[in-house]
N, C-alpha and C positions, 0 to 999 in steps of 0.2 A: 704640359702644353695647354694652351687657353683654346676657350671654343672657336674664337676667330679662327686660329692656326688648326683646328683638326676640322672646320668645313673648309678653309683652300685647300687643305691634305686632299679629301675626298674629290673636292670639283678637279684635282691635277690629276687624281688618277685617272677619270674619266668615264665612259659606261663600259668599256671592259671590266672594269674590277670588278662593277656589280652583277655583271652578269656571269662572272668566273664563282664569285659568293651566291649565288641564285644556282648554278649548278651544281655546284658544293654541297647545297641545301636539299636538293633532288635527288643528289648519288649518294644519299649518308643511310647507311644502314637503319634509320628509324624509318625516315619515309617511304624506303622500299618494301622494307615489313609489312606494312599498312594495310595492304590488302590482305592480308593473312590474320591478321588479329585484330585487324577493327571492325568486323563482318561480326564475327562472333561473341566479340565485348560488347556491340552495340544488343545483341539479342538474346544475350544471357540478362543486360541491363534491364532488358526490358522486358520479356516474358520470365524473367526467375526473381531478379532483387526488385520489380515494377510488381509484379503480382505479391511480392510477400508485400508492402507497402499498400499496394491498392486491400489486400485482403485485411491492412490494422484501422484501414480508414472506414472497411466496411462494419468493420465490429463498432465502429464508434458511432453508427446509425442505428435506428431501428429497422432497415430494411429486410422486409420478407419474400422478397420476389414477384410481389405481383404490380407493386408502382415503383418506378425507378425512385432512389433517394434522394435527400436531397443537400448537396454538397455543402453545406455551408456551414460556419465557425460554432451559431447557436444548436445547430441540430446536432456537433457532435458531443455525447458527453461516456461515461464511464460506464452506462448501468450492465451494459451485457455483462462485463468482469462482475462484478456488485452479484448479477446473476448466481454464475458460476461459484461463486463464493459459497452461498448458498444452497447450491444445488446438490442433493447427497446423490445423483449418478453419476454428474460430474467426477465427485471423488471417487466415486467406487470404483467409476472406470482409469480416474488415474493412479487408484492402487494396485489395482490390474496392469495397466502398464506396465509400473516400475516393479511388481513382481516376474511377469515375465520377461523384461529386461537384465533384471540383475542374474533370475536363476538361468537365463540361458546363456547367459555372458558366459556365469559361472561351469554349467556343466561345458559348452564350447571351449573355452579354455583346457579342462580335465581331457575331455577327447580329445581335439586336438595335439595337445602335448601327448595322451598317450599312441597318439597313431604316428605321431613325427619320428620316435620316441625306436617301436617297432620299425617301421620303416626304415629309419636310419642305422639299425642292425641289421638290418636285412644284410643277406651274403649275393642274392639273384633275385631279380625283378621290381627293383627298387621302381624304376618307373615305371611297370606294369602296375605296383598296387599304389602307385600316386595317382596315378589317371585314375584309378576308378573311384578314388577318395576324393577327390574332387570334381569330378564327373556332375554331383547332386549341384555344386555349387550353380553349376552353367544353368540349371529351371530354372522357369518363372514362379514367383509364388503361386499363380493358377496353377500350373503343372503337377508343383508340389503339393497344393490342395486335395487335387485331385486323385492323384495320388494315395495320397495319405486317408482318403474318405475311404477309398477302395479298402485298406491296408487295415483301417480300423471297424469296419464293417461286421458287425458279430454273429452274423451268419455264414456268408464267404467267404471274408478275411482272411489276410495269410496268418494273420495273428490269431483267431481265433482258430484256425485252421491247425498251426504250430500245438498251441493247447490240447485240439481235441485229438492228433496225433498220439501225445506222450499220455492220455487220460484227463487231463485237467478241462475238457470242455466248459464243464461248469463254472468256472472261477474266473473264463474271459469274461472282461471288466466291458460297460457298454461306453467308452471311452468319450463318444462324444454328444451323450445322451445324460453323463451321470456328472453333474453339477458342480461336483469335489475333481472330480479327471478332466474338465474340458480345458483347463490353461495347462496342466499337465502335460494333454497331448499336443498343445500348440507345441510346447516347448520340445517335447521329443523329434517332432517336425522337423523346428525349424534347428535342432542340433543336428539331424541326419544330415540338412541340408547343408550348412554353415562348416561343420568339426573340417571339412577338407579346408575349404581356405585357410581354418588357422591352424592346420598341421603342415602346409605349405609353409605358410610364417616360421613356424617354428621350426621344419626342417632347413632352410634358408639359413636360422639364427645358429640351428645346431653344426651347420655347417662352416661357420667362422670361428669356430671356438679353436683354440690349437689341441694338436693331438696328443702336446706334450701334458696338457691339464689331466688329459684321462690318465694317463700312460703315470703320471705324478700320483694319481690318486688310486691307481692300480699298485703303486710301489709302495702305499705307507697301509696298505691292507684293506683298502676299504673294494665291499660287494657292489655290486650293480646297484642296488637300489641307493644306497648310500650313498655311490658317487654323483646318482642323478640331483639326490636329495640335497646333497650339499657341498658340490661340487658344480653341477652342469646348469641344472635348473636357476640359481640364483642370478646366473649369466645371461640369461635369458628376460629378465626386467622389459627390457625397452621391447621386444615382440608381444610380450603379455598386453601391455597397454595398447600397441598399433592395431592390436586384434579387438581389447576390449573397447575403442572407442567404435570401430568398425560395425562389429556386431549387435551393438547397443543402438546404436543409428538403422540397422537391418531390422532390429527388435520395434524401433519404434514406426516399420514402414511395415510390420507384418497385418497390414490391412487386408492384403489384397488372400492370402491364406485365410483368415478367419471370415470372410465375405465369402470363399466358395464355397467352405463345409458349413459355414450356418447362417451365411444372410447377415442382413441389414442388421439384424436382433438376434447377436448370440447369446442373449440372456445374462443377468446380473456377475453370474460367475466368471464369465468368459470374455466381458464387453472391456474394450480398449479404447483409447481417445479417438483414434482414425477410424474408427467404426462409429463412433456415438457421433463424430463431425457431422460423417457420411451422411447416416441417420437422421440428424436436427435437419441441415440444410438440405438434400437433396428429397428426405422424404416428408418431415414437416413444414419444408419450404419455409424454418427459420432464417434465414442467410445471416443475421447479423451474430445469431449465438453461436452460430456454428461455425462463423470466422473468429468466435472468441475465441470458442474452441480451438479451431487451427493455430492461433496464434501461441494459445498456450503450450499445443506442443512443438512450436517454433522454439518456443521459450524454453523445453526439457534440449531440445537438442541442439542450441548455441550453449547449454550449460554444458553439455556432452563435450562437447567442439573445443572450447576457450582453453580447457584449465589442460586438452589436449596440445593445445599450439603454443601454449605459453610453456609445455612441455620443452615442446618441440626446440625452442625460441633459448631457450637456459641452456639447452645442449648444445647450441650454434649449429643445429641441423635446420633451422628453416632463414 
């Protein structure tokens, strides 16, 4: 049809048509949505993916907080990174990190599985002892701080308390006084807190397994452990990883734990990226290195994230 013939088409229909396509346009399930998801795409835009952006442009300034910066192409250049480069707390702290990230992925995982594990033999109160395994999960890292100060305490402590019960007073450890045990006891922390969620995960996972697997692995002779070992546990792949990106991302936000048992400066042993940030910018009133900071550990957890969803994305689950 030539364009002549589809504008007399249109003038013969007349202003009904347009106005039946104008309503059409108003009744279709995208427009009506609108109000429901464009509230909160607009202010996730802007207070989450505006603030990581406004936070890469700070770092590309010298600003310290006391004269606003100044936005322009020549002022921005690289050196805060160049910094960090060079900075050996920088690294200390983010070997601390990725130590306490990996080892509490790692013992989370151990617990977890082995409480899913328990649990899912249980014969009575299956959900009695799930609620209270994941109970820790529902604190705040405050809570659990707090917590956990009391707990480690080497005077009144239940810990130290437990010790001097059976004779061993002597041998409680000053846990978060002695320089070799402060990431230690982060990490027992935050396993007390975390192991429920991911024995939640894994009783979930254990729960879609068919019963014929056990029941197969029970007829060619194999024991309890052995069935777990190499029977049940290999089925379980895809919860290991759902948990491990999880808790890794939890690992890298356990700021708010190590800021109420030791402050600003938990010392060379102890100190993590989200502490050292805090530290530069809010108490040296660095801003631009401590958005370097930030960014860097932006940078550890889209590494966390990516090779997650590209997981995801192979399996035709996202």
């Amino acid at each position: 049809m030539s364009v002549r013939n589809k504008l007399q088409s249109i003038l013969e229909q007349g202003p009904e048509a347009g106005q039946s396509r104008e309503r059409g346009v108003l009744d279709s399930d995208f427009v009506r949505s609108m109000p429901f998801w464009v509230p909160p795409t607009v202010l996730m835009g802007l207070f989450v993916y505006g603030g990581i952006v406004w936070n890469f442009v700070i770092s590309l300034t010298d600003f310290e907080g006391l004269v606003p910066p100044e936005y322009t192409l020549s002022n921005f250049d690289f050196e805060m990174y160049a910094r960090l480069a060079s900075d050996a707390s920088f690294w200390n702290a983010l070997g601390n990190t990725v130590i306490l990230m990996l080892g509490f992925t790692i013992l989370c995982l151990i617990v977890g599985l082995a409480l899913a594990i328990i649990v899912d033999n249980l014969l009575r109160g299956q959900n009695v002892f799930r609620t209270l395994f994941l109970l820790p999960f529902s604190l705040s890292f405050v809570v659990t701080g707090v917590f956990w100060q009391w707990m480690y305490n080497p005077e009144f402590g239940v810990i130290s308390g437990v010790l001097g019960l059976v004779g061993l007073a002597s041998l409680s450890p000053k846990w978060l006084t002695n320089p070799q045990l402060k990431l230690f006891s982060v990490m027992i922390a935050l396993v007390w807190q975390y192991s429920g969620y991911a024995m939640v995960i894994y009783l979930a996972s254990l729960r879609t397994i068919p019963q014929d697997h056990y029941e197969a692995a029970k007829i060619d002779g194999a024991g309890f452990f052995t069935m777990y070992r190499k029977v049940i546990i290999p089925q379980l792949s895809s919860a290991s990883v759902s948990i491990s990106v999880v808790v890794m991302v939890f690992a890298l936000n356990a700021f708010s734990w190590l800021f109420v048992v030791f402050g600003s400066n938990p010392g060379p042993s102890a100190d993590i990226l989200g502490v050292m940030m805090y530290r530069t910018a809010f108490r040296s009133n660095q801003w631009a290195y401590g958005a370097a900071i930030a960014a860097a550990q932006f940078v550890m957890a889209v590494g966390i994230i990516s090779p997650y969803l590209y997981y995801q994305y192979r399996r035709g689950e996202l």
